[in-house]
Every structure is written in structure tokens, then in C-alpha cells.
C-alpha positions in Angstrom: 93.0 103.7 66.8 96.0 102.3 65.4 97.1 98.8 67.0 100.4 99.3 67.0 100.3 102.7 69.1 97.5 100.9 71.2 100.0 98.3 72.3 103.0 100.8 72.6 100.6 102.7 74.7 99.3 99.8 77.2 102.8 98.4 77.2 104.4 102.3 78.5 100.8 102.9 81.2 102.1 99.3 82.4 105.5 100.6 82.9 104.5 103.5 84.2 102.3 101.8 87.0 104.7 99.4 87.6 107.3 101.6 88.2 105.3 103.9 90.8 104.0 100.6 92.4 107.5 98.9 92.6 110.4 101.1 92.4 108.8 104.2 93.6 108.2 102.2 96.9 111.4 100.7 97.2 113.3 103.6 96.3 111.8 105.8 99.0 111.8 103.0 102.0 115.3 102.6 100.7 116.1 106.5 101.7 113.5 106.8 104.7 116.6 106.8 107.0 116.7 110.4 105.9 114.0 112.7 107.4 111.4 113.1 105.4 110.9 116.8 105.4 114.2 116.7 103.6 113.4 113.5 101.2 110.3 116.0 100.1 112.4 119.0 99.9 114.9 117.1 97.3 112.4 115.1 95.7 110.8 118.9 94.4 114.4 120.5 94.1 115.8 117.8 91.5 111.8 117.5 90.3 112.5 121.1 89.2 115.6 120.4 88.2 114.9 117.0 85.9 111.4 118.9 84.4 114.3 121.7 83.0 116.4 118.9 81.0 113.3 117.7 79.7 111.7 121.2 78.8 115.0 121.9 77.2 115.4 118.1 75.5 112.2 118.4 73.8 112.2 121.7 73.2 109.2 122.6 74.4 109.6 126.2 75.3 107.2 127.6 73.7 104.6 126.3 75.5 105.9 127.1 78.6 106.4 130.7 77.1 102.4 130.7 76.2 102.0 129.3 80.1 103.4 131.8 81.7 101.9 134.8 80.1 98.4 133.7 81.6 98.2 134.9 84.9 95.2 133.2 86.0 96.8 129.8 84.7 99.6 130.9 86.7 97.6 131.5 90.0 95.8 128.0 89.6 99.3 126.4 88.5 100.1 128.1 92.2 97.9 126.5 93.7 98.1 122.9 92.2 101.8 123.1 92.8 101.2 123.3 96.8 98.7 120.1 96.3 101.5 118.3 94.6 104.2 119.1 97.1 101.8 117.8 100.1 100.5 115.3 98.2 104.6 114.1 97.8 105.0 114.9 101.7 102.0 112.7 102.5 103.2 110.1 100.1 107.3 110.0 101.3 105.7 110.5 105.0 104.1 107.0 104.5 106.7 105.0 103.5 108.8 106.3 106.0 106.7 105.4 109.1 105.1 102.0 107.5 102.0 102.7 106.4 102.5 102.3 103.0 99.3 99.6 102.7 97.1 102.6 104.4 98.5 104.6 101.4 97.5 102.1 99.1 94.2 102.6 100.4 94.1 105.9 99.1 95.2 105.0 95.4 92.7 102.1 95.0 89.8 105.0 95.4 91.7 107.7 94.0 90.1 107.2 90.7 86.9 106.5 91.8 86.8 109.8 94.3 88.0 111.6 91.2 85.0 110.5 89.2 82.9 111.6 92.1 84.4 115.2 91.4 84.2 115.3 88.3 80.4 114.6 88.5 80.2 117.0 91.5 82.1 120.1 89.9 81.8 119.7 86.1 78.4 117.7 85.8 80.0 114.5 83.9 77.3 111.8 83.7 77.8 108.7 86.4 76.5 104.9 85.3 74.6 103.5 88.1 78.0 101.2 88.4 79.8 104.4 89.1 77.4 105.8 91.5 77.2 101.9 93.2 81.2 101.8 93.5 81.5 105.5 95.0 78.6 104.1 98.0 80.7 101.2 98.3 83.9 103.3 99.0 81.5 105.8 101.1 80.3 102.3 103.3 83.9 101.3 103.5 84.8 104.4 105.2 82.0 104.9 107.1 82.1 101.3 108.3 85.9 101.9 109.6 84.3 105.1 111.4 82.0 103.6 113.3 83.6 100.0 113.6 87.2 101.5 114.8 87.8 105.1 114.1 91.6 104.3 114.9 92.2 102.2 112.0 90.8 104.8 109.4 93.9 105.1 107.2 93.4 108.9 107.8 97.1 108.5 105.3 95.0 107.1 101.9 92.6 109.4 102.5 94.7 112.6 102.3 96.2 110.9 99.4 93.8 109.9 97.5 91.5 113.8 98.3 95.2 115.5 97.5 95.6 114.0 94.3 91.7 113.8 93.1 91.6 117.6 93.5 95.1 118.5 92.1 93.9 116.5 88.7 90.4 117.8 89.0 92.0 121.6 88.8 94.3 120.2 86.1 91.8 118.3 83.7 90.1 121.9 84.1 92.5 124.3 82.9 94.0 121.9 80.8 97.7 122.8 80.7 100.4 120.2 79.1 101.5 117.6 81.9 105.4 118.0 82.3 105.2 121.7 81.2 102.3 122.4 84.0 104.5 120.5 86.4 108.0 122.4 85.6 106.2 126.0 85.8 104.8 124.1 89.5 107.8 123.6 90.7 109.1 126.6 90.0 106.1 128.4 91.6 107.3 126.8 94.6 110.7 126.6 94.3 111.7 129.4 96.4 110.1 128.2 99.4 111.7 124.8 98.9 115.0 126.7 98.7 113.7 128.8 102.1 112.8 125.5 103.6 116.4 123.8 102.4 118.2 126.7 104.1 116.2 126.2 107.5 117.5 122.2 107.6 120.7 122.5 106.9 121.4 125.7 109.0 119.9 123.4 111.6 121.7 120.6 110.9 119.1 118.7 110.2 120.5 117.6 106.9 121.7 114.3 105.7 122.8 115.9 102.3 126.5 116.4 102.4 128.9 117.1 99.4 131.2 114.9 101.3 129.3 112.1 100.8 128.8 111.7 96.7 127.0 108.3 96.9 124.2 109.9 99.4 124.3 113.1 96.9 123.4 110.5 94.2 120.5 108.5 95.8 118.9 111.8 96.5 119.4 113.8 93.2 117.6 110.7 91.8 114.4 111.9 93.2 113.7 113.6 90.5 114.2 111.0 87.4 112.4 108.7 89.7 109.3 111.0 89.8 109.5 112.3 86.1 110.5 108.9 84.1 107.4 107.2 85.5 104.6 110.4 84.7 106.5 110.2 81.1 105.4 106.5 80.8 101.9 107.1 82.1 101.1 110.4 80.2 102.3 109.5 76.8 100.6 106.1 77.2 97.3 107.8 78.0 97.8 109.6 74.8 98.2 106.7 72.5 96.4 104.1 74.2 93.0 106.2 75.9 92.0 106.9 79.4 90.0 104.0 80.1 93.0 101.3 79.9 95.1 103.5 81.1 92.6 104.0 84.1 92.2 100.1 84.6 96.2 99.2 83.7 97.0 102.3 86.8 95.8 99.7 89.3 98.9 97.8 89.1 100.0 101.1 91.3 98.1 100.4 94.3 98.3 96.5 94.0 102.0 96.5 93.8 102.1 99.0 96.9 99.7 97.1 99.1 101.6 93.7 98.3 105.5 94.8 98.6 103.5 96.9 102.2 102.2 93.8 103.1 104.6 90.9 102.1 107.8 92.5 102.2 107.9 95.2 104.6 105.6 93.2 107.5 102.7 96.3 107.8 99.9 94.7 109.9 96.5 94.4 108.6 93.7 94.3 111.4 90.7 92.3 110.7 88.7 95.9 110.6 90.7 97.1 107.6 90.9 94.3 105.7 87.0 93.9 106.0 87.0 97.7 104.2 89.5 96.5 101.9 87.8 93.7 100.4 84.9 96.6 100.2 87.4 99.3 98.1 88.1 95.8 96.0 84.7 95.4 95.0 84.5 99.1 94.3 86.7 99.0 92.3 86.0 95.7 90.0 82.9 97.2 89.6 84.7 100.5 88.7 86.6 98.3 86.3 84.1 96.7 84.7 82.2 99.8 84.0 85.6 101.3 82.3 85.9 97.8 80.1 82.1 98.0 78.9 82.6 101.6 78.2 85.7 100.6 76.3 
């Protein structure tokens, strides 16, 4: 592998996770005065809308062309793009109501959960670190059940099973990133447009024309979810999935600080205890994807 386009790589996977961890947080607790059915509802309209430009920018029509000619893609692209949405909804939901460190839970063993599946539905081989760090994740959660059912963060784990089966259907029909998530969004755009009609009739909306500064905090939704998968993805491609898998971290890190530090989230004695438990998992996740790499 090319140095050069291993550093360019690493240095756009950091961005990328840095800017889901940092701005992606702020940015959404920074709009959480608006409902967040409706944050949800324009985060996929100007998705949709940002994924066009892009599709259009780098000409890349012809594979969406190829895409939608193959029904069966389409039907699992169908599927996949209802995963996405909730997974979205379950994410804005979070920030809006503080439990953005209970969310971070859920990206710390997102990767981990997502090995698990992949050994569970496409018979990948598992190290005996990988099998230790998924029991250490399983003991986490079970400890939390038995220790104080309340503080399972019931919100990381809808996250983290969300997004671990949305790119476990993904990796398996194996459908270009941005295209896959255009042809997603428009799969679901009509009932996004349904659901936009049933808030604003309702007056439920904060979206007014009037207002141009709210219009433009809310159309960026959809830079602020593409510009970041951009990063990631194309430093995945030139720098590999294991450093990109380690450098994502910076995701969860960032979230469960800026929860903890700068946004006063509480942390009970109970979940910290399975904290420090995801941590080990995941060092010894880690270190697994270093000696592998």
C-alpha cells in the first residue's frame, strides 16, 4: 500500500470520526429545540437532497442506473433504508433528551456486535480475542440487567443492533456507499414527504420560510450527514478496514466526553462499572485489529 494514500487515508477516517463525534453532536443538541420527529424528517429530506448534488457532481449515474434495475437490490436497499431512518431517529432522539453518553454506549460495541454478525450470519472466523471481547460486552449487559435494569441504556443498544444489521445487509449485497444511500432515501422519500405534510398541517413545524436562518440550520442536515460518510468511506478505501475500524473510535469517545463534560449527563456508579467493561472490550477489540494489521 502506498504511504502516501495510507496517510491521506488515516488522516480523512480521522476527520471523518471526529466530525461525527464533535460536530455531529453539537450540531444536533444545537437544533434539539426543534422536535425531533421533524429534525429526522429534514435530516432525510436534504440527505436526499445533498446525495443528488453528489450523484450529479461525480457523475456517477451510471451506477445508480445499474442499481436500480435490480429488483432484489432494490427490495433490500428498501429495507436498509427504514434501518437508516430509525437508526437517525434513535440517534437525533438522544441528543435531544440527554442521553447522548447512553448512545455512546451503543457506538463503542457497535463494531464489536457487528463482528458478532458477521460470524453468526456469514461464518467469518472469530480470534479467541474477538470471541473474549463479545462475552465481555454480553457480561456488561447482563451485569446492568440484573444489577439495575433501569440504567440499561436501552438507547445504545437500539443503536448500536440498528446500525450492526443495516451494515451487515450492506457488506452483503455490496452496493456503492453514497449511491446505496441516495437510491435509500429515495425509497423512503415519499413517506418522509407524507410524514412532512402531517407536521406542518398540524402545526407542529418549526420550519418556516419566514424565518431564512432556521431554514439554513436545518437544510444543513444533510451536508452534515454526507460530508462526514465521504471522509470515512474514501478513507476506508485507501487506508484499510482495520485502522479505519480502530481510528472510528474517536466517534464514541468524543460523544461520551462532550455527553459527559459539557452537556452534565449523569453517570450512575452501575453504568460506569459496565463502561469500564465495553472499555476493555474494546482494547482488546483493538488490539486484536492492530496485530491483525
Amino acid at each position: 500500500m502506498n504511504n502516501n494514500n495510507f496517510n491521506k487515508g488515516i488522516f480523512l477516517t480521522t476527520l471523518g470520526s471526529f466530525w461525527w463525534g464533535f460536530f455531529g453532536v453539537i450540531y444536533f443538541k444545537y437544533i434539539s429545540f426543534i422536535g425531533h420527529i421533524e429534525v429526522v424528517v429534514h435530516r432525510s429530506i436534504w440527505t436526499t437532497i445533498t446525495l443528488l448534488l453528489t450523484t450529479i457532481f461525480f457523475s456517477k449515474w451510471k451506477t445508480f442506473f445499474s442499481l436500480i434495475k435490480d429488483k432484489k437490490k432494490i427490495l433490500v436497499l428498501l429495507f436498509t433504508g427504514i434501518l437508516i431512518f430509525l437508526n437517525w431517529a434513535v440517534w437525533i432522539y438522544a441528543v435531544s433528551t440527554d442521553q447522548i453518553i447512553d448512545a455512546s454506549f451503543g457506538y463503542f460495541i457497535m463494531p464489536i456486535i457487528s463482528v458478532f454478525l458477521g460470524y453468526s450470519f456469514f461464518d467469518e472466523k472469530l480470534s479467541n480475542k474477538a470471541k473474549f471481547s463479545i462475552f465481555i460486552v454480553i457480561v456488561s449487559i447482563l451485569y446492568l440487567l440484573l444489577i439495575d435494569f433501569r440504567s440499561i441504556p436501552w438507547i445504545g443498544l437500539l443503536v448500536a443492533i440498528l446500525w450492526s444489521v443495516y451494515n451487515l445487509i450492506r457488506k452483503k449485497i455490496n452496493v456503492d456507499t453514497d449511491v446505496g444511500l441516495f437510491i435509500e432515501s429515495l425509497l423512503i422519500f415519499p413517506f418522509i414527504l407524507f410524514a412532512f405534510y402531517i407536521i406542518t398541517k398540524n402545526n407542529f413545524n418549526d420550519f418556516d420560510i419566514s424565518d431564512p436562518s432556521l431554514m439554513l440550520i436545518l437544510i444543513l442536515a444533510g451536508p452534515m450527514t454526507v460530508i462526514p460518510l465521504f471522509l470515512y468511506v474514501r478513507g476506508v478505501e485507501l487506508s484499510g478496514l482495520g485502522p479505519a475500524g480502530m481510528i472510528f473510535y474517536i466517534t464514541p469517545t468524543l460523544q461520551f466526553i462532550l455527553g459527559y463534560f459539557m452537556f452534565n449527563e449523569t453517570l450512575n456508579i452501575q453504568k460506569l462499572v459496565s463502561f469500564f467493561l465495553i472499555w476493555l472490550a474494546v482494547f482488546i477489540y483493538l488490539k486484536d485489529l492492530y496485530e491483525k494489521n
